[in-house]
Backbone as a printed PyTorch tensor [residue, N CA C, xyz], in Angstrom:
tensor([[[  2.6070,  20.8260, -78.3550],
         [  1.5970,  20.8220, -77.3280],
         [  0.4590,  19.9080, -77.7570]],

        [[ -0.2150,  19.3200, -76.7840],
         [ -1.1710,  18.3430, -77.1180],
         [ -2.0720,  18.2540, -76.0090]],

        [[ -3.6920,  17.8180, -76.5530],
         [ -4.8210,  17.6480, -75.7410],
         [ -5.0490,  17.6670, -74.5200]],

        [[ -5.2140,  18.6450, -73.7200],
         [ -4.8360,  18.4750, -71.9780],
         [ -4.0090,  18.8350, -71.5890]],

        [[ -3.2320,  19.6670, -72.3850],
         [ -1.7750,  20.5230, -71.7950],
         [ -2.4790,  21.6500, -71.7210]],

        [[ -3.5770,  21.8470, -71.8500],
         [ -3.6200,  23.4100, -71.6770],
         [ -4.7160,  23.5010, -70.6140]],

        [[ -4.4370,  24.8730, -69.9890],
         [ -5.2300,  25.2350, -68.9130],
         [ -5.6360,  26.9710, -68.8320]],

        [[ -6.8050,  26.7530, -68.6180],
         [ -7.4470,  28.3470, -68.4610],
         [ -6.4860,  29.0410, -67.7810]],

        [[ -6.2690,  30.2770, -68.4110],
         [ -5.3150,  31.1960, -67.5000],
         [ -4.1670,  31.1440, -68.1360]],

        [[ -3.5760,  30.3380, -68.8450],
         [ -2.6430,  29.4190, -69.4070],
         [ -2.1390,  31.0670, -70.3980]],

        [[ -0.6610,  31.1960, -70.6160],
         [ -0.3130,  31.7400, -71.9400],
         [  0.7190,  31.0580, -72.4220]],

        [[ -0.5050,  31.4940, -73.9070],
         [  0.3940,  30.9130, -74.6870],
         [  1.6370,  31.8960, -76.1630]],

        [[  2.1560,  31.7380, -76.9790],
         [  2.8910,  32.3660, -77.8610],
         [  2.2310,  31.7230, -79.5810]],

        [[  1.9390,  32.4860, -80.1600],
         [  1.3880,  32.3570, -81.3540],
         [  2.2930,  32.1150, -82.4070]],

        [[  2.7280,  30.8740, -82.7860],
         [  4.0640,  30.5720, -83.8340],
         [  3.4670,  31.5650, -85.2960]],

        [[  4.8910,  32.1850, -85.7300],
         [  4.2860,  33.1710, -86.9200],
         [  4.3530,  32.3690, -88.1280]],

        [[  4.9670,  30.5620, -88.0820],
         [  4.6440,  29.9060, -89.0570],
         [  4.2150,  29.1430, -89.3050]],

        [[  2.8640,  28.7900, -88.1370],
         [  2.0580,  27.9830, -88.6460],
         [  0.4030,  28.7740, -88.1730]],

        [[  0.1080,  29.8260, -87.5650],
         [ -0.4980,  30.5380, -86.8300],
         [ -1.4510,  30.7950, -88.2160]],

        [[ -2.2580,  30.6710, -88.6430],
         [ -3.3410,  30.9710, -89.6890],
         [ -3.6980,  32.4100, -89.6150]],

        [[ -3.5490,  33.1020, -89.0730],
         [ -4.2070,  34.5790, -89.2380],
         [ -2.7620,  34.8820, -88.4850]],

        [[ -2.1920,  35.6000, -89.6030],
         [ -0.8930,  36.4770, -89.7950],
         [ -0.7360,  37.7150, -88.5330]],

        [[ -1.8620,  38.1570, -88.6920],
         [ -2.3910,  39.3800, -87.7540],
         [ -1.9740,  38.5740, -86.8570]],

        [[ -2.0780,  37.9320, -85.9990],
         [ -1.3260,  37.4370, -84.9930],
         [ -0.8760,  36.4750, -84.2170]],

        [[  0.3780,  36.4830, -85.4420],
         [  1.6490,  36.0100, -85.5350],
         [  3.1360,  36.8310, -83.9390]],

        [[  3.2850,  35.6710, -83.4630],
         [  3.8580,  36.2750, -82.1380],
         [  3.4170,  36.8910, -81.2810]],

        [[  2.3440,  36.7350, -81.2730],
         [  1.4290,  37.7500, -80.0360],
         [  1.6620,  36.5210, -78.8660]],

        [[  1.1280,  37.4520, -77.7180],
         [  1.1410,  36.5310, -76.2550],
         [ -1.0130,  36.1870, -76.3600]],

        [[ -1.3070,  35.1760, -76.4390],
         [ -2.6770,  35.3860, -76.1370],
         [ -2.3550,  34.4990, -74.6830]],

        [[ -3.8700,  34.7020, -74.2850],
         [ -4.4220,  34.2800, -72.6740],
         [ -5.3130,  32.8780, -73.0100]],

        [[ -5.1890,  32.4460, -72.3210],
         [ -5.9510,  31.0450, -72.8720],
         [ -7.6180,  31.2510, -72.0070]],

        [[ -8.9920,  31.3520, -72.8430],
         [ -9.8320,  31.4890, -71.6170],
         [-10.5840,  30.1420, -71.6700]],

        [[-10.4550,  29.1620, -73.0600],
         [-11.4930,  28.3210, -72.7700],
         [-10.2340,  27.0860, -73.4080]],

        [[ -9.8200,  26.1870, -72.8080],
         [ -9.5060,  25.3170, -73.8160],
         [-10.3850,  23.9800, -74.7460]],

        [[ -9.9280,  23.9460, -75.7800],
         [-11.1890,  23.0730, -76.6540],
         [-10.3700,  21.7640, -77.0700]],

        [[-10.7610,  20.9870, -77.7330],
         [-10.1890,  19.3610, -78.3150],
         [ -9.6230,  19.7320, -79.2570]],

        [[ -9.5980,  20.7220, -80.2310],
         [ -8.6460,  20.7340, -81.2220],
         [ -7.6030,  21.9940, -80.6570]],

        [[ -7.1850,  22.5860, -79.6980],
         [ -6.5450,  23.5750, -79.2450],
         [ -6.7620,  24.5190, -78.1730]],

        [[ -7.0520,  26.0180, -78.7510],
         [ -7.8460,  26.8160, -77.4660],
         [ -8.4880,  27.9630, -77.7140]],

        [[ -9.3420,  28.7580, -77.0850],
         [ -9.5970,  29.5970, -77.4830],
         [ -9.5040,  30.8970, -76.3170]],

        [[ -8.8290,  32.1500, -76.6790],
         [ -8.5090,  32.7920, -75.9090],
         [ -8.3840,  34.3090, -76.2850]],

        [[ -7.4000,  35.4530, -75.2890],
         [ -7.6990,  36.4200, -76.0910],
         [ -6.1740,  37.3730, -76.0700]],

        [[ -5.8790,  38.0460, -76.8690],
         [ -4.7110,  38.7310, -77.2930],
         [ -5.5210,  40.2770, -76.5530]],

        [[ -4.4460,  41.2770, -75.6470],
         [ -4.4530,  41.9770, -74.9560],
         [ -4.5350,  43.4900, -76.0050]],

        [[ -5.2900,  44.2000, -76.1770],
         [ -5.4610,  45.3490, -77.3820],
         [ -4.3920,  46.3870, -76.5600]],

        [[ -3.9540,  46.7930, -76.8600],
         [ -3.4470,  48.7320, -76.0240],
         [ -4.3420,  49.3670, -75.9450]],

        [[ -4.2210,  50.5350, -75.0020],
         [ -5.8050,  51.4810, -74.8440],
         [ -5.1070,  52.9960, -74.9670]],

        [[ -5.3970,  53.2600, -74.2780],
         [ -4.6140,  55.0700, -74.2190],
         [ -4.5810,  55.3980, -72.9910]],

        [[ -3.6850,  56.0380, -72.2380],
         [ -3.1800,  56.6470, -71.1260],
         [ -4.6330,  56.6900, -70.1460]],

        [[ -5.4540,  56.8430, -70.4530],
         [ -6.5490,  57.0350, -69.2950],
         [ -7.2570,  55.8160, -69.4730]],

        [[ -7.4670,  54.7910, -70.0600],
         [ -8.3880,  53.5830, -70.3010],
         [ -7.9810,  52.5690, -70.9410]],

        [[ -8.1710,  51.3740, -70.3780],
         [ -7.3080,  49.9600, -70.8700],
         [ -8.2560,  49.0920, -72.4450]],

        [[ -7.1290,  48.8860, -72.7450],
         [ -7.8370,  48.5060, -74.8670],
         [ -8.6740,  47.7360, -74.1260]],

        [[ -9.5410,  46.8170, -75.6230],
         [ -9.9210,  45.3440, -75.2190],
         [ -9.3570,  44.5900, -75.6040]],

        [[-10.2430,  43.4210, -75.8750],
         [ -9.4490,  41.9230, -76.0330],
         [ -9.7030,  41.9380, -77.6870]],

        [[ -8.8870,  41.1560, -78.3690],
         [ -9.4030,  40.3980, -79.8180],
         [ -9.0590,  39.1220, -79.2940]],

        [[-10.5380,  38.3570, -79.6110],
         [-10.1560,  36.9470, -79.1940],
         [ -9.5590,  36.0740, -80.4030]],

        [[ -9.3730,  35.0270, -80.2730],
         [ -9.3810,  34.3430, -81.3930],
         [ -9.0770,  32.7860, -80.8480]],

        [[ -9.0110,  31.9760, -81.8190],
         [ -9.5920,  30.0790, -81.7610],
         [ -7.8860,  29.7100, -82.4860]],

        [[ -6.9950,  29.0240, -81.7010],
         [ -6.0830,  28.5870, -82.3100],
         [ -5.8450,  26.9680, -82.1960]],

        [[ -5.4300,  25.6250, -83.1190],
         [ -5.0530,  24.7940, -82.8860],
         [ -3.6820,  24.5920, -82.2420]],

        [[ -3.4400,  23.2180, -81.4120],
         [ -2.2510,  23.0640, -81.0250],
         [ -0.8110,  23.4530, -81.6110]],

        [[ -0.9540,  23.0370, -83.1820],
         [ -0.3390,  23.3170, -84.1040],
         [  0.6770,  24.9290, -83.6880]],

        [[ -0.5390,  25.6860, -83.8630],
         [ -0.6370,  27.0830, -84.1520],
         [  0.4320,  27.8870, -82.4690]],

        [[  0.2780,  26.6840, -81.2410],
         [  0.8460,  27.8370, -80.0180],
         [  2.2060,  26.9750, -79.6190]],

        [[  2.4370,  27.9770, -78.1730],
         [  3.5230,  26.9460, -77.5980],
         [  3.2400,  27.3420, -76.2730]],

        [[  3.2620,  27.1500, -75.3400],
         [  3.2980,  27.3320, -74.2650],
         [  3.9240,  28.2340, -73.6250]],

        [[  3.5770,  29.0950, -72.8270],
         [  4.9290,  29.8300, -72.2050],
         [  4.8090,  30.1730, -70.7180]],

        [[  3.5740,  30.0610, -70.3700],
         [  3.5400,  30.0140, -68.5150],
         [  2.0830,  30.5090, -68.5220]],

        [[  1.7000,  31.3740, -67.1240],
         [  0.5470,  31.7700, -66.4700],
         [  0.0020,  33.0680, -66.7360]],

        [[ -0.7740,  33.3900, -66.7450],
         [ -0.9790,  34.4380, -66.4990],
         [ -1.4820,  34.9060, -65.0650]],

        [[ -1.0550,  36.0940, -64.1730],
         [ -1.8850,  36.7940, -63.3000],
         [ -3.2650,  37.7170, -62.8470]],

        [[ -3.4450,  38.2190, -64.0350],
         [ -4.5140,  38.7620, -64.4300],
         [ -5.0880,  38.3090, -65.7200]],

        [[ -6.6250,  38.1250, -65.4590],
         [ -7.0830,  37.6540, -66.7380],
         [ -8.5910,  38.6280, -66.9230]],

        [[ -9.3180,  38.7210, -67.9230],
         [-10.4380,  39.5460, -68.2270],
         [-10.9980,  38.5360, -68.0310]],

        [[-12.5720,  38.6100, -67.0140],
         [-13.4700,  37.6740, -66.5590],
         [-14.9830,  38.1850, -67.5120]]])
């Protein structure tokens, strides 16, 4: 993936071997801002039966994702 392939809303897949923070490795994140060296976005927490988790965001380079489609819902 490279400069301008990415778009807000965008998901992407977190490669577990080049992804710098292990913690998450294969996660689906949401793309909310994209930047010049990659993107920055947020991985979906679990919550419990009555209330939805939050987000952990985090800053990944191109390197680090791959593309995998859209998302429908996003946290504004």
């Amino acid at each position: 993936m490279k400069k301008g392939q990415i778009e807000k809303g965008a998901v992407v897949q977190l490669n577990p071997e080049t992804v710098k923070n292990k913690a998450f490795a294969r996660c689906f994140m949401i793309v909310t801002e994209p930047k010049s060296f990659g993107t920055q976005g947020y991985v979906q927490a679990l919550g419990t039966r009555e209330e939805m988790g939050g987000q952990a965001y985090y800053r990944v380079t191109f390197e680090e994702m791959e593309s995998i489609g859209f998302t429908h819902w996003t946290v504004e």
